[in-house]
C-alpha positions in Angstrom: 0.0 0.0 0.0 1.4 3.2 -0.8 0.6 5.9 2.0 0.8 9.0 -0.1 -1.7 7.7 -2.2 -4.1 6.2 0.5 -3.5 9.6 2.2 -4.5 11.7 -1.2 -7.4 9.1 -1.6 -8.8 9.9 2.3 -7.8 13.8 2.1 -9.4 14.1 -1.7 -13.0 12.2 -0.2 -12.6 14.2 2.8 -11.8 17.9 0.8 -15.6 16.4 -0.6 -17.3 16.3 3.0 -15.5 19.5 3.9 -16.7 21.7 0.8 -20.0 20.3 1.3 -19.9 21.2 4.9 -19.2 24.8 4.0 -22.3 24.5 1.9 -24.2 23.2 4.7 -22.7 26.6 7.2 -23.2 28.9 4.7 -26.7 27.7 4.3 -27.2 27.5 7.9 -25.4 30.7 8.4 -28.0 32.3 5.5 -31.0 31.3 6.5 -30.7 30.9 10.5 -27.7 33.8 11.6 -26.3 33.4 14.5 -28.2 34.1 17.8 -30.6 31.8 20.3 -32.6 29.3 17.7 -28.8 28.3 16.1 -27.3 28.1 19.7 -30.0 25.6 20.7 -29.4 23.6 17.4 -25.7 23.8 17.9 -25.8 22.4 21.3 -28.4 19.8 20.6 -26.1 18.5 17.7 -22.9 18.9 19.6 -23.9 16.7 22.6 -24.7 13.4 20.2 -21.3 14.5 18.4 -19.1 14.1 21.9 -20.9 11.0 22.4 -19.9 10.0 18.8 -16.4 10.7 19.0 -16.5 9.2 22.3 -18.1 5.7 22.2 -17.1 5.7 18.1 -14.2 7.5 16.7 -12.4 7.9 19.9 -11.8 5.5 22.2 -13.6 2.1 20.2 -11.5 2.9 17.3 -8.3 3.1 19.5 -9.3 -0.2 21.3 -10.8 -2.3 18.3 -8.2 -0.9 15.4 -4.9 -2.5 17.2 -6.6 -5.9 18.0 -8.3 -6.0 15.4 -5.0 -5.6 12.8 -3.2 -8.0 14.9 -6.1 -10.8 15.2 -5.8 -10.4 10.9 -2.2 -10.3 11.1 -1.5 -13.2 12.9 -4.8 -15.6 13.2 -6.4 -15.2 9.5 -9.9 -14.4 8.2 -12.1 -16.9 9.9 -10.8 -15.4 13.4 -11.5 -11.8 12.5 -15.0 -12.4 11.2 -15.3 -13.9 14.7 -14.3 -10.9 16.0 -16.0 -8.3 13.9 -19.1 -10.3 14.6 -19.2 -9.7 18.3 -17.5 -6.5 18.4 -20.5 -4.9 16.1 -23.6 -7.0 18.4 -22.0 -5.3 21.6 -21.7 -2.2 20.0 -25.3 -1.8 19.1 -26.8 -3.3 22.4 -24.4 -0.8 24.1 -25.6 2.3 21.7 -29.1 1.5 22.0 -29.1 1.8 25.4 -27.4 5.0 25.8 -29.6 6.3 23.0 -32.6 6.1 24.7 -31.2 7.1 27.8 -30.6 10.7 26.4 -33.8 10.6 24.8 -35.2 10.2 27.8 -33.2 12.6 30.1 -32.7 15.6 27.0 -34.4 18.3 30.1 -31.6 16.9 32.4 -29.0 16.8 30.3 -29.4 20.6 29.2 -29.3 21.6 32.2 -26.0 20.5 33.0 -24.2 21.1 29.6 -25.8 24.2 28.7 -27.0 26.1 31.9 -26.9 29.8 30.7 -30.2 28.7 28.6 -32.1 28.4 31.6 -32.1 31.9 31.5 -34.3 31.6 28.6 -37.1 28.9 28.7 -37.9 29.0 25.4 -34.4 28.5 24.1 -34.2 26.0 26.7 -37.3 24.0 25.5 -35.9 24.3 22.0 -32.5 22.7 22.7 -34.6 20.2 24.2 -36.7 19.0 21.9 -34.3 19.1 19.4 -31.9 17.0 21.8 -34.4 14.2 21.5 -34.5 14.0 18.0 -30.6 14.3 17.5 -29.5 11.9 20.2 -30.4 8.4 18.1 -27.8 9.5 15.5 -25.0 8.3 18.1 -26.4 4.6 17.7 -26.5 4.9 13.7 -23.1 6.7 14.0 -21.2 4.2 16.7 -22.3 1.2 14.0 -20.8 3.6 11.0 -17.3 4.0 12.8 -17.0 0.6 13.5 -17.3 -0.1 9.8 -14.9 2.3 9.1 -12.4 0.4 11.0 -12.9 -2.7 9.7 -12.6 -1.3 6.2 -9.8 0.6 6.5 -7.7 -2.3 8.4 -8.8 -4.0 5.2 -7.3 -0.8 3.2 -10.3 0.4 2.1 -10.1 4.1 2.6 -12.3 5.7 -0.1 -15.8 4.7 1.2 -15.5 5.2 4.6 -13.5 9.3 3.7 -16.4 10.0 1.8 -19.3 8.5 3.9 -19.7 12.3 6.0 -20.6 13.5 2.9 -24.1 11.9 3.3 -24.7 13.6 6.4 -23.8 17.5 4.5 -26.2 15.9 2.0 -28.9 15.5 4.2 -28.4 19.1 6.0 -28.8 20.7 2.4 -31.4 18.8 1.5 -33.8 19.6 4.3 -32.9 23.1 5.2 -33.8 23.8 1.3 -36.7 21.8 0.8 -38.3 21.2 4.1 -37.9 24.0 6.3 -40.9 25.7 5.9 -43.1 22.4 7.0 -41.2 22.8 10.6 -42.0 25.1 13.5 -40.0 26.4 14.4 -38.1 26.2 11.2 -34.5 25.2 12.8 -36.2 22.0 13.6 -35.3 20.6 10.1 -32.0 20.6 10.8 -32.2 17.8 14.0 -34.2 15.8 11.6 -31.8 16.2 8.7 -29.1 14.9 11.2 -30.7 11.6 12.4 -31.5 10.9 8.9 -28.1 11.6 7.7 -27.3 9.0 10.1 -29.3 6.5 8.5 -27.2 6.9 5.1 -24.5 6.8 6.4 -24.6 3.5 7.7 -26.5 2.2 4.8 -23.3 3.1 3.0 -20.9 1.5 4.8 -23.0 -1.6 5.7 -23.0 -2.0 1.8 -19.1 -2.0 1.7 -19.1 -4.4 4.3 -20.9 -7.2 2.5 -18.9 -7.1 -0.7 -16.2 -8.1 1.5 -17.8 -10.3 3.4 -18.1 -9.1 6.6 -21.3 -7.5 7.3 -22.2 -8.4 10.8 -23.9 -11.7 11.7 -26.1 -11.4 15.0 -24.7 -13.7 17.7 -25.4 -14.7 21.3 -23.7 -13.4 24.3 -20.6 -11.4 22.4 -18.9 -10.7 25.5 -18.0 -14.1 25.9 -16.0 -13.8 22.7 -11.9 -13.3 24.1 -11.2 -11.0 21.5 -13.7 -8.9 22.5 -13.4 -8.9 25.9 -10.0 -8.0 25.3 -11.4 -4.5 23.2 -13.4 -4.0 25.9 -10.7 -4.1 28.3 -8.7 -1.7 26.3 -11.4 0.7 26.0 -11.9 1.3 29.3 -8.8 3.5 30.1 -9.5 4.8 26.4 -13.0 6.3 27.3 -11.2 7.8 29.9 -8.7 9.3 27.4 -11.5 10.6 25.1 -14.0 11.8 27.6 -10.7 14.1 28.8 -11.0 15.7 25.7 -14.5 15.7 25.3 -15.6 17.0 28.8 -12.9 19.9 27.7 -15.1 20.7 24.4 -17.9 20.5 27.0 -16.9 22.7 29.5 -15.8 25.1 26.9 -19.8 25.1 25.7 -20.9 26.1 29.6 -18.4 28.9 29.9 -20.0 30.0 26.0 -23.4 29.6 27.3 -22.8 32.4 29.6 -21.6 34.9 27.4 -22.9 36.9 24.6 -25.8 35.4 22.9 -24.0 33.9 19.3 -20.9 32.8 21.1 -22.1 29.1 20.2 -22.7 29.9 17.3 -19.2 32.0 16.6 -17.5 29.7 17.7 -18.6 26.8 16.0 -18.4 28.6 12.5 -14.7 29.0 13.6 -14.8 25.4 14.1 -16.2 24.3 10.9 -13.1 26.3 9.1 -10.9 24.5 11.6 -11.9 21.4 10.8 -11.2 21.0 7.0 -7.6 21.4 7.7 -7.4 18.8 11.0 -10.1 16.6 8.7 -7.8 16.6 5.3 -4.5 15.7 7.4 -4.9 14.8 11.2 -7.8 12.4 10.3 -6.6 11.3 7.3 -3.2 10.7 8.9 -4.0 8.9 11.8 -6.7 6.8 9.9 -3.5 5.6 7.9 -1.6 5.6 10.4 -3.0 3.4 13.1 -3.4 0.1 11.5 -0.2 -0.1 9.8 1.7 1.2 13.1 -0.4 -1.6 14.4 0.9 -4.1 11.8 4.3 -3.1 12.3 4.2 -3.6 16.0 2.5 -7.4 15.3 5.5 -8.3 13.0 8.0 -6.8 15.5 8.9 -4.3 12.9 10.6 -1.6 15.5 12.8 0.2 13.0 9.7 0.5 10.9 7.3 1.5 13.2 10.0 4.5 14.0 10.1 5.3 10.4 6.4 5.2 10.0 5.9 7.9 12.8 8.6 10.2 11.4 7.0 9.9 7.6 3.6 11.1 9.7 5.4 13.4 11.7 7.2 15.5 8.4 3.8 15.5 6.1 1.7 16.7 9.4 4.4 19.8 9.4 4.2 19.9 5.4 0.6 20.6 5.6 -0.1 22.1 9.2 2.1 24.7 8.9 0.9 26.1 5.6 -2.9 25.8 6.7 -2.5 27.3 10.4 -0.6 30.0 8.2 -3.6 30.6 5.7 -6.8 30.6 8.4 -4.9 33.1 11.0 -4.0 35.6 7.6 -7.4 34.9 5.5 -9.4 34.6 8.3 -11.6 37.6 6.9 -11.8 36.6 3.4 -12.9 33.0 4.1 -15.5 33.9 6.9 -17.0 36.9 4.6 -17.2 34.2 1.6 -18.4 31.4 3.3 -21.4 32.8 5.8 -21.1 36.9 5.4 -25.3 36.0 3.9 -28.9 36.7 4.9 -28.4 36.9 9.0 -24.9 36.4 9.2 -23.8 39.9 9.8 -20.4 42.0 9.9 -20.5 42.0 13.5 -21.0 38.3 13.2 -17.6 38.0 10.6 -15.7 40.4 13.1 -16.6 37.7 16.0 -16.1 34.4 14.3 -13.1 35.8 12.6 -11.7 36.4 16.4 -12.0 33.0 17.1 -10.7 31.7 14.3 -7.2 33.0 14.7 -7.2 31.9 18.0 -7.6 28.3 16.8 -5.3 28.9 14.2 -2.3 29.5 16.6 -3.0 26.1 17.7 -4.2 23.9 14.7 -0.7 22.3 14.4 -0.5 20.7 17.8 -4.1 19.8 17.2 -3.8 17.8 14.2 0.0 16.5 15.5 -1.6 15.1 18.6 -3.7 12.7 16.1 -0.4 11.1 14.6 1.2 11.1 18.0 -1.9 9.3 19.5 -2.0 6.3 17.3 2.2 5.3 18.3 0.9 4.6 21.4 -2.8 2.9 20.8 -1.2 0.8 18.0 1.1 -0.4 20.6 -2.0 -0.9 23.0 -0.9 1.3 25.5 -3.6 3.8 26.0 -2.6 5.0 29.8 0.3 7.2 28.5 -2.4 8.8 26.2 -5.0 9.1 29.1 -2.4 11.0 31.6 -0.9 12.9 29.0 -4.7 14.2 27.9 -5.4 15.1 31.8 -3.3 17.1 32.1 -4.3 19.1 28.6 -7.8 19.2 30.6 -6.5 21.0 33.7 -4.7 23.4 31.1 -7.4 24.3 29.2 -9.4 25.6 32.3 -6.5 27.0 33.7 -6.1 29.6 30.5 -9.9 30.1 30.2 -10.0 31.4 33.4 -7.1 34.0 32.4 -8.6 34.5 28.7 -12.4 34.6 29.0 -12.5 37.9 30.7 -10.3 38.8 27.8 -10.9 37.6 25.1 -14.7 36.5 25.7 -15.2 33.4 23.2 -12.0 33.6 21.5 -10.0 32.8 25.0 -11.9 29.6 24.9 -10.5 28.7 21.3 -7.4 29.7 21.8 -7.1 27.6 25.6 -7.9 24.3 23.4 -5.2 25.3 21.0 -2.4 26.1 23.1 -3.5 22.5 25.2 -3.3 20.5 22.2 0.5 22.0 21.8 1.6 20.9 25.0 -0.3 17.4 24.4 1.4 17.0 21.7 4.8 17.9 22.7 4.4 15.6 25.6 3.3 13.0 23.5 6.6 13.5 21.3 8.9 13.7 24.5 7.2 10.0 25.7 7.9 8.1 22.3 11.1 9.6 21.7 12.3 8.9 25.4 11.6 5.0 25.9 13.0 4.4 22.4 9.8 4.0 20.4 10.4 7.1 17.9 13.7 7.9 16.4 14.3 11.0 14.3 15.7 10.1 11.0 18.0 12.2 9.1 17.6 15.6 7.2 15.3 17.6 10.5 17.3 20.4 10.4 17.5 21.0 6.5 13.8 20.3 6.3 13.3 22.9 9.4 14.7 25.3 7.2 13.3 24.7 4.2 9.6 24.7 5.5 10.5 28.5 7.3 11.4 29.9 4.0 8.7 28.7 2.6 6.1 30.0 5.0 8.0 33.2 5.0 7.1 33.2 1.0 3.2 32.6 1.5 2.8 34.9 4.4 4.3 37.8 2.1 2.4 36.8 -0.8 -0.7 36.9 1.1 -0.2 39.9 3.3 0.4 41.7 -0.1 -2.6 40.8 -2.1 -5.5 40.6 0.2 -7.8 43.3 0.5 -8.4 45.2 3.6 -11.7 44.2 5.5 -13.8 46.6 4.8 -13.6 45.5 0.9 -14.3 42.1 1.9 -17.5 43.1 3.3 -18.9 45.1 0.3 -18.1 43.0 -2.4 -20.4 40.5 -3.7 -20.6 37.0 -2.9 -19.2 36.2 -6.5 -16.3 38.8 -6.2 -15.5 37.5 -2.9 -15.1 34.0 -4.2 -12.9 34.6 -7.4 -10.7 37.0 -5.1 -10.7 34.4 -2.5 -10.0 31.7 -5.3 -7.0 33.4 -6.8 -5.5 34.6 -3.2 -5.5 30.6 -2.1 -3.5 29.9 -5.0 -1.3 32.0 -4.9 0.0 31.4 -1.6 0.0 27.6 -2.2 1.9 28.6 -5.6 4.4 30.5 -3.8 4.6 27.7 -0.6 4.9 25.1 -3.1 7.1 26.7 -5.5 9.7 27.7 -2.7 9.7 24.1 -1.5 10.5 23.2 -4.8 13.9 25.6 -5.3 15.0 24.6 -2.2 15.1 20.9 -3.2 11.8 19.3 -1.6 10.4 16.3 -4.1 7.0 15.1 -3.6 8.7 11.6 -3.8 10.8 12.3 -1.1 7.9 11.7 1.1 6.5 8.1 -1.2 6.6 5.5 1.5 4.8 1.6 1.2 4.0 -0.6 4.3 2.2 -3.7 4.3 -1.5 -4.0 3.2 
């Protein structure tokens, strides 16, 4: 398997999802704003979404991935259909469950994630009905990630890359052609999510039978050693992930107590955020942690060293460059993408705020996702789960010193500069006890990427427009200038690699399939 390609096949599927997710903001940004209905959509969606990265792409995939590449590795087919088969039963008995649960508690759960609304009891009843309609999507969602991982163990990238694209899909399609049968009309939008669920799932389940191994139904999974052995392991992962998560959380109370639209800011901001840490951190550490895991069955130390170092040089390839580009077209990018119908100046000025505050931080963010997986591939998730405390207790720590500075923005920036020192702690582990080696050419590479950056920055300083421009030009202006202003600061990034002796093969690399 070549990783360049698998990682242009997952980044090009993703850049999909991600343009279609603008579409989806902009929309939502056009026809919604920013203000009490969009914060009590944004938190109803958000909860379901920490439970989805929790139970699903967070700690499952870090406990199922590793034992799961090894059980293929070294027992054959008939044992990991054995395993996929219970894995997937307990999954959905454990989903269902908690599905309901929140269904059932959706008052009591607003109340403690989001208790500014109380302030407000018909923002509060809002949040809550659309909780209850959201909150199934973790159940179709859990079952969707679990796919994932067995198809991309298996090297199947493209599906499960492109499979969020269903859930944009569904956003567009019922904020354009349902709304108007809702009341109030944000209502659509929890509907569009739970059925976005659906098709996603439907998608994946399909990939899984041509390679035979949809799930068969099975009695008493738990009694399967391979999968009490994922369970095991996913214990002190949940504890990892919910570190994280309750951060994210906590982050949405102090919100809910500022100005009205600081949900809503800051989750525009977010949105930008993510297409950079979707196209590489994902994409990386979706590559990265079953081949790190097949490296570590086969014993393979000196590659599993060079595997991480190939992750760790594209990661600073691409990082840079993007946290570059959102902190110096912050304006441009916000005023294109949502500066419509309700979405306001004052509304650019705030989420722009934000955004550069995540910016600062975006590399740690998406290097902490290749760090991560050279210690789950290894099944060693305590290391993680320390490491990601103490990130917690720093992230409080500086919102408490920015808030009452910076209002929402403090909050972005306290998750970015926490994901830096993650990282970096991460780094200092794995190099330390011998698991990551540096190979040669750091220092020459160092170099070249800082000439590069200083190329784009000047590029970019130089062309842009000032901000009042961006916000009386028209939407079409505003995209051609934002068009031309992208490519010429990847042109000039690109180009300055290039004279200074960077080769795109310099970074081809195969491992095992």
């Amino acid at each position: 398997m070549n990783l360049l390609r698998a990682l242009a096949t997952i980044s090009g599927m993703t850049l999909i999802s991600r343009i279609l997710g603008f579409v989806r903001d902009a929309l939502i940004a056009h026809l919604f704003g920013a203000g009490a209905a969009t914060d009590a959509f944004f938190v109803a969606f958000r909860l379901p979404n920490l439970l989805r990265r929790l139970f699903a792409e967070g700690a499952f995939s870090q406990a199922f991935v590793p034992i799961l590449a090894q059980t293929r590795e070294r027992e054959g087919p008939e044992a990991t259909r054995v395993l996929t088969d219970g894995v997937a039963n307990l999954l959905a008995l454990v989903l269902f469950a908690v599905s309901m649960a929140g269904v059932l508690a959706a008052p009591v759960v607003i109340a403690l994630t989001a208790p500014g609304f109380a302030a407000n009891p018909d923002k509060f009843a809002l949040t809550v009905a659309m909780l209850r309609i959201t909150f199934p999507y973790i159940f179709f969602i859990a079952l969707v990630a679990f796919s994932g991982a067995v198809l991309n163990t298996h090297s199947r990238f493209a599906v499960p890359a492109f499979t969020p694209s269903l859930l944009n899909i569904a956003f567009i399609a019922g904020a354009t052609l349902a709304a108007p049968w809702f009341d109030p009309p944000i209502k659509v939008l929890a509907w569009s999510a739970a059925a976005g669920g659906v098709l996603q799932l439907a998608l994946q389940w399909a990939a899984l039978a041509r390679i035979g191994l949809l799930p068969r139904v099975v009695r008493a999974p738990w009694r399967i050693p391979a999968v009490r052995a994922v369970v095991r392991n996913m214990l002190p992962a949940l504890l990892g992930v919910s570190v994280a998560q309750l951060s994210l959380l906590l982050n949405t109370v102090f919100a809910s107590f500022l100005e009205s639209g600081s949900v809503s800011w800051l989750t525009y901001a977010d949105r930008l955020m993510e297409f950079p840490t979707g196209m590489l951190g994902v994409a990386l550490g979706t590559i990265l942690l079953p081949s790190l895991a097949r490296h570590h069955a086969a014993d393979d130390r000196e590659g599993y060293a060079r595997l991480l170092d190939w992750g760790l040089r594209m990661t600073l390839l691409l990082a840079l460059p993007s946290a570059f580009g959102l902190a110096l077209l912050a304006t441009p990018l916000i005023a294109t993408l949502f500066l419509h119908g309700q979405f306001g100046a004052h509304d650019l000025l705030m989420t722009r705020s934000a955004l550069i505050a995540y910016s600062i931080g975006l590399v740690g963010l998406i290097l902490v996702k290749v760090l991560a997986p050279g210690f789950y591939a290894r099944q060693n998730i305590a290391t993680p789960v320390r490491i990601a405390i103490v990130s917690l207790v720093l992230t409080q720590l500086m919102n408490l010193v920015f808030v009452g500075w910076l209002q929402h923005a403090g909050l972005a920036l306290s998750i970015g500069l926490a994901a830096c020192a993650n990282a970096a702690l991460l780094w200092v582990y794995l190099r330390r006890h011998g698991i990551y080696q540096a190979q040669p050419g750091w220092w020459t590479f160092f170099g070249q990427l800082a000439c590069a950056l200083l190329a784009m920055a000047a590029v970019l300083l130089v062309a842009s427009p000032d901000a009042t421009w961006w916000v009386a030009a028209t939407t079409l202006t505003r995209v051609g200038v934002l068009l031309l202003l992208v490519s010429a600061g990847a042109l000039a990034y690109f180009a300055a690699l290039y004279l200074l002796g960077l080769r795109l093969r310099d970074f081809a690399r195969r491992t095992a399939t």
